[in-house]
C-alpha positions as CSV (number, residue, x, y, z in Angstrom):
1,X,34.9,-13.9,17.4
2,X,33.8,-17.0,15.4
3,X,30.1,-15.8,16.1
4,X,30.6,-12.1,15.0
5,X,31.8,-13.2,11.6
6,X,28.8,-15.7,11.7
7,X,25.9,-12.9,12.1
8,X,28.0,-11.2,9.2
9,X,27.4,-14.3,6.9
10,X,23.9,-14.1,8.2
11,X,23.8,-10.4,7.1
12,X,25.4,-10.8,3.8
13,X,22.6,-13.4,2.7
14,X,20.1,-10.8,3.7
15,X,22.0,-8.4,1.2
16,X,22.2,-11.0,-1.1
17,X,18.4,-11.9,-0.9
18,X,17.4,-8.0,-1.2
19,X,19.6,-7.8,-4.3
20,X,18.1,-10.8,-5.9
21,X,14.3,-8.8,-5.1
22,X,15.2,-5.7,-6.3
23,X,16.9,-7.1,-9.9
24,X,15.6,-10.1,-10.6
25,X,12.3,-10.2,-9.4
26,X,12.0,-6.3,-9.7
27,X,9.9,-5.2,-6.5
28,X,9.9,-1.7,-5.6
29,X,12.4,0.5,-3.4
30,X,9.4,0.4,-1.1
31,X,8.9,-3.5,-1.0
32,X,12.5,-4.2,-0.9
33,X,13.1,-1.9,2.2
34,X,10.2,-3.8,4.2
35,X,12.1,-6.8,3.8
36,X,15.1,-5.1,5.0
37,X,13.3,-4.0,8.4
38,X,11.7,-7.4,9.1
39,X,14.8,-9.5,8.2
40,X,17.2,-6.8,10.1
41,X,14.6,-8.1,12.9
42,X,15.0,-11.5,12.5
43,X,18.7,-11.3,12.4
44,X,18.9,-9.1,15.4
45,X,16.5,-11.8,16.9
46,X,18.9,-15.0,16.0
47,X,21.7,-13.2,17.6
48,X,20.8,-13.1,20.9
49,X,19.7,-17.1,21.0
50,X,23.3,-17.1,19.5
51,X,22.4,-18.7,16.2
52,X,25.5,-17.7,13.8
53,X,24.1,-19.8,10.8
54,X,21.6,-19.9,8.6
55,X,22.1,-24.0,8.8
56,X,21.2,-23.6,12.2
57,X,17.7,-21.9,12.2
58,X,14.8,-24.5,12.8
59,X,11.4,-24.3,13.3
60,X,11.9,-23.3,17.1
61,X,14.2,-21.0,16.2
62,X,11.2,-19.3,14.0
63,X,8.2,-19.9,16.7
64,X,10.0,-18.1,18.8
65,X,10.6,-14.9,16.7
66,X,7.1,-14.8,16.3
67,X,6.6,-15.7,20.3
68,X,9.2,-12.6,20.8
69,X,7.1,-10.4,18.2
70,X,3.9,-11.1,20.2
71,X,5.5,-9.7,23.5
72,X,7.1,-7.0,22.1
73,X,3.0,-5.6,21.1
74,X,2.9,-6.2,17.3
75,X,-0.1,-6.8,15.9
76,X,-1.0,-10.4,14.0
77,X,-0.6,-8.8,10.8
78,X,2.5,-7.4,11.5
79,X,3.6,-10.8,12.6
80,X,2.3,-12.8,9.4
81,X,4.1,-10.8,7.4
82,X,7.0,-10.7,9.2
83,X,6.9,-14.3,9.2
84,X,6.3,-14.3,5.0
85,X,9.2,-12.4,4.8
86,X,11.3,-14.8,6.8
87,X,9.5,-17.6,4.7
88,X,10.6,-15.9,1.4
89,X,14.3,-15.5,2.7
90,X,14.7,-19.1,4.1
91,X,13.1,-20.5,0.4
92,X,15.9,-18.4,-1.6
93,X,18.5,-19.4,0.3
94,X,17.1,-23.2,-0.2
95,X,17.5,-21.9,-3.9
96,X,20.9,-21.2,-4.3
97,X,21.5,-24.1,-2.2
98,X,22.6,-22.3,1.0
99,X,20.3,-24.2,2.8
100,X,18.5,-27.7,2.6
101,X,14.8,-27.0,3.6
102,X,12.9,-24.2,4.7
103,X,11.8,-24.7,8.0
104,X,9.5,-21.5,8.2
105,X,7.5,-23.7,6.1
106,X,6.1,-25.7,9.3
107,X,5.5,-22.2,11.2
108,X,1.4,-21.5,10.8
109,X,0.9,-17.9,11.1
110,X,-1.6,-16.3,13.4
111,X,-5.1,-16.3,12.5
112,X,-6.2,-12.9,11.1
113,X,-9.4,-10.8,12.9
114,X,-11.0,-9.9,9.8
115,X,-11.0,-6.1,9.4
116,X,-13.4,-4.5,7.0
117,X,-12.7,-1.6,5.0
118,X,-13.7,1.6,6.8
119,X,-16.8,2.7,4.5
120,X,-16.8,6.4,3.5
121,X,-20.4,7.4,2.1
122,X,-21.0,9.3,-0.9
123,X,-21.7,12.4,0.6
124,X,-18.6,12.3,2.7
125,X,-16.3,11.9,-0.1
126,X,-18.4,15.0,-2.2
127,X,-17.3,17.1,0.9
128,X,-14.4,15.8,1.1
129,X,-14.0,17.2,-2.3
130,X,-15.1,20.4,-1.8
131,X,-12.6,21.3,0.7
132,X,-9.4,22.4,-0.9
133,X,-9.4,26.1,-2.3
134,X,-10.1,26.6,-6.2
135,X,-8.4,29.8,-5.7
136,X,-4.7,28.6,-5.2
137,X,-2.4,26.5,-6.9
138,X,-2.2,24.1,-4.0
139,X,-6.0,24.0,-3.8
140,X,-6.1,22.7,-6.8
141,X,-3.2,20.6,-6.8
142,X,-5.6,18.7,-3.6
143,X,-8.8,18.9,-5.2
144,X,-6.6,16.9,-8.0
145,X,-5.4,14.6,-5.8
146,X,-8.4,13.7,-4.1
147,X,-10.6,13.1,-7.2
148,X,-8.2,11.0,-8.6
149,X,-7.7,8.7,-5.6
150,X,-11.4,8.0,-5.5
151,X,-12.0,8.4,-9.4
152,X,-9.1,6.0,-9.9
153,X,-9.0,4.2,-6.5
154,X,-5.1,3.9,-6.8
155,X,-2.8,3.3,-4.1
156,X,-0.9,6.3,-2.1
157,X,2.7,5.5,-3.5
158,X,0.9,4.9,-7.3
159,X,-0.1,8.3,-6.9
160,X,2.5,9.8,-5.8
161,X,4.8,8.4,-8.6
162,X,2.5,9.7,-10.6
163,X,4.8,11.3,-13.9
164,X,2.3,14.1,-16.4
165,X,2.8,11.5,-19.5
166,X,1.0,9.0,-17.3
167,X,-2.5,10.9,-17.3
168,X,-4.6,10.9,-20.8
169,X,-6.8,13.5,-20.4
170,X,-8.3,12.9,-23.8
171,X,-9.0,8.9,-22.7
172,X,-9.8,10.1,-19.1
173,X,-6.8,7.1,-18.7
174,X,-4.2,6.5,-16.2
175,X,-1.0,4.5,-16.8
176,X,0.0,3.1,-13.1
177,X,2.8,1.5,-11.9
178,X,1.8,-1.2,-9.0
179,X,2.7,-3.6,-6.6
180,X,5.9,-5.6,-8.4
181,X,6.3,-3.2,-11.0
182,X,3.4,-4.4,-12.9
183,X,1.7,-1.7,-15.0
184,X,-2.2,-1.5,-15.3
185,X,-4.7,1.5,-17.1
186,X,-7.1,2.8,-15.2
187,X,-10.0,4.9,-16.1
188,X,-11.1,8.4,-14.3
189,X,-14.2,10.6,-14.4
190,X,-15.0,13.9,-15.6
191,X,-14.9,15.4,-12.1
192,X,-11.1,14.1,-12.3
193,X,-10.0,15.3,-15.6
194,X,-11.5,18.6,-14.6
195,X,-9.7,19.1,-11.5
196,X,-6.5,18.0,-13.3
197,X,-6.7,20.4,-16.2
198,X,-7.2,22.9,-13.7
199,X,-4.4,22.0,-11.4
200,X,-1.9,21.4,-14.4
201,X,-2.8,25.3,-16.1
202,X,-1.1,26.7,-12.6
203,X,1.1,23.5,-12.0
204,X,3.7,26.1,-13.3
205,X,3.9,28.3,-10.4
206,X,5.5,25.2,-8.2
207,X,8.0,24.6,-10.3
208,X,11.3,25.8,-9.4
209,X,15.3,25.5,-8.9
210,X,14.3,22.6,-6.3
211,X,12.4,20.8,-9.5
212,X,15.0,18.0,-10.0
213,X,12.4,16.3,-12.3
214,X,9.8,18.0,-14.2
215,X,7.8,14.6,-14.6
216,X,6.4,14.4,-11.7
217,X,2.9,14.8,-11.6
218,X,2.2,16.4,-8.0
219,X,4.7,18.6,-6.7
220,X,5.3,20.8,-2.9
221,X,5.4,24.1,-2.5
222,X,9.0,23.7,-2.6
223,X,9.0,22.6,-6.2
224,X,9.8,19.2,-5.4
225,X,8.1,15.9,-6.3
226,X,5.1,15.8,-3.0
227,X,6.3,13.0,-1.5
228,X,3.6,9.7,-0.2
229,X,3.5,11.2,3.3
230,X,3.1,15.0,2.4
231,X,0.4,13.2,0.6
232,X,-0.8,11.5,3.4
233,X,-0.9,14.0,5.6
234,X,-3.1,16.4,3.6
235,X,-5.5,14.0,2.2
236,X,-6.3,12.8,6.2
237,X,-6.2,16.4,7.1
238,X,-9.4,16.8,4.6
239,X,-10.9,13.5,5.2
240,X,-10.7,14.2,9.1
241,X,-12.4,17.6,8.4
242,X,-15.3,15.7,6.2
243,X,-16.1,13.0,8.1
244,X,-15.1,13.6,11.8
245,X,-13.0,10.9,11.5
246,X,-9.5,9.9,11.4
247,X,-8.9,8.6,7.6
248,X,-5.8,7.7,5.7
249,X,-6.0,8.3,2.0
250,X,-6.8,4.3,1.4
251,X,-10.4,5.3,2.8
252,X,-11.3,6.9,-0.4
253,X,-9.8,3.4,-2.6
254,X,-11.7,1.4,-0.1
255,X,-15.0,3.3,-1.0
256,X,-14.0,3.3,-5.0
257,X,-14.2,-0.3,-4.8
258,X,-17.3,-0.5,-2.3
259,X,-19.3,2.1,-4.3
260,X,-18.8,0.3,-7.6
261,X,-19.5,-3.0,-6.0
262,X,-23.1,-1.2,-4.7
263,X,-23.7,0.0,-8.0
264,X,-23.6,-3.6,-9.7
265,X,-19.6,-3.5,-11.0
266,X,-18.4,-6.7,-11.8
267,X,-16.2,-8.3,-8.8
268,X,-13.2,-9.4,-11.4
269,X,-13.3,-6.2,-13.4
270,X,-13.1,-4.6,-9.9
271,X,-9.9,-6.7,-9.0
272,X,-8.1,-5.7,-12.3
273,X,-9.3,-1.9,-11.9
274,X,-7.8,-2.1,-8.1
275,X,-4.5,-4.2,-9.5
276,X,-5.2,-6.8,-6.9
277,X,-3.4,-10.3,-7.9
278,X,-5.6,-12.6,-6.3
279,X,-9.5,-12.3,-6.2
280,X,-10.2,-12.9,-2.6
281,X,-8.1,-9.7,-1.8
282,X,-11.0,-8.1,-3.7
283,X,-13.7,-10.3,-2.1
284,X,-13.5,-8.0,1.2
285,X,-15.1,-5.3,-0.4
286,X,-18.3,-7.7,-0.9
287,X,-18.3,-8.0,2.6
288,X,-19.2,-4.3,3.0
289,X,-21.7,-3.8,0.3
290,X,-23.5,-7.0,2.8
291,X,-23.2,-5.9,5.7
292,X,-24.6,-2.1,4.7
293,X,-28.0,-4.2,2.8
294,X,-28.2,-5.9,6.2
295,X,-28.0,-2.9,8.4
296,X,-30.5,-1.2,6.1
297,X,-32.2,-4.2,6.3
298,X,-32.1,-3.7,10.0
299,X,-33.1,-0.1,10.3
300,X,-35.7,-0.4,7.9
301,X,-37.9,-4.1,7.6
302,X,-40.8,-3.9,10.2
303,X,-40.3,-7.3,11.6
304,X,-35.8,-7.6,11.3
């Protein structure tokens, strides 16, 4: 009994910790319910090595999680940031002085593979574009879609938060809301603002009873806001017909970032365009542009 009403302390810190993210640190729903996952994990994991306090947890205790992750067939990202968001958990509760050091701390994640961007090509992402039909409503509402993610490179849920007071057509300026709430303007092209005027003069035919918020940028055929994986699952749908490959929709803000990098853009001006906090999440993008000069390089120099 004593250990039931231990794993319920343990769970009300965890509610206690996701309150403290979502109001005073103001991450997003999104963010928050990650946390949730991968501590609900870590919980369900301490209470089957019978650990009923937080005072109890050590460094083996945290190993071992990440031992347990391994076998269980997650990948190392998955476990690095599983183990940040036990990291992050264990700190707070050093905070409010539920615990007396963090011993998460002394836990080195795995060592990353390093995974470059899949690189979509200019032509791909033109017929990419051409795809959707500029005789419908939802045609439109794609093309709109898909020139803004690679006119804008913004993420999927930016996008799909997207409200219509956001998007200055006359600036060719988006106001997004990112990672931790933080809001940055981003420029678009003509090809965007085209596709958007011509998307918003027929947005009217979606809306309907089902409209609980006539804000939102991108709606279903339902009239509803189109959520990030109705999103999702049309933008890979055209990708896949383009390329041949099997795309998500980050594909086409990976190749914003590498075609502006190829063309001579600035690498900070690229991190704040791509709302990336630290540079060296950017620098992975140089790594592309490289590697395509050296397999040019390759193809092409008589003695390579």
């Amino acid at each position: 009994m004593s250990f039931e009403i231990g794993f319920f302390a343990m769970k009300t810190h965890i509610t206690q910790f996701l309150t403290h993210l979502s109001q005073q640190r103001r991450l997003s729903d999104h963010t928050c319910a990650a946390y949730n996952t991968d501590l609900d994990q870590f919980a369900a994991f301490l209470q089957g090595r019978r650990v009923d306090r937080v005072e109890q947890i050590d460094r083996n205790a945290v190993r071992d999680f990440l031992g347990f992750l391994h076998n269980e067939g997650f990948g190392r990202r998955s476990v690095a940031r599983k183990l940040a968001a036990v990291r992050t958990f264990l700190s707070y509760l050093c905070n409010v002085g539920d615990l007396d050091r963090n011993p998460a701390l002394d836990v080195r994640p795995p060592r990353q593979d390093k995974i470059l961007p899949v690189h979509l090509d200019v032509d791909e992402v033109a017929r990419a574009m051409s795809l959707p039909s500029p005789n419908t409503v939802l045609g439109l509402r794609d093309r709109a879609i898909l020139e803004l993610f690679y006119s804008a490179g913004i993420r999927l849920r930016e996008l799909a938060g997207l409200k219509i007071e956001a998007v200055d057509l006359a600036d060719k300026l988006v106001r997004v809301v990112g990672k931790g709430n933080n809001e940055r303007l981003v420029p678009f092209g003509e090809p965007a603002r085209v596709a958007l005027v011509a998307y918003l003069m027929r947005r009217e035919e979606l809306v309907s009873e089902q409209t609980t918020d006539r804000r939102h940028l991108f709606l279903a055929r339902s009239g509803r806001p189109l959520s990030p994986s109705g999103i999702q699952g049309r933008v890979a749908r055209y990708l896949s017909k383009a390329t041949g490959r099997s795309l998500s929709p980050h594909a086409l803000r990976h190749a914003y970032a590498t075609h502006l990098l190829d063309a001579g853009a600035d690498l900070n001006a690229v991190r704040e365009l791509l709302g990336h906090a630290s540079l060296s999440t950017t620098q992975v993008y140089t790594h592309v542009s490289v590697e395509r000069l050296k397999r040019a390089y390759r193809q092409a120099h008589p003695r390579a």
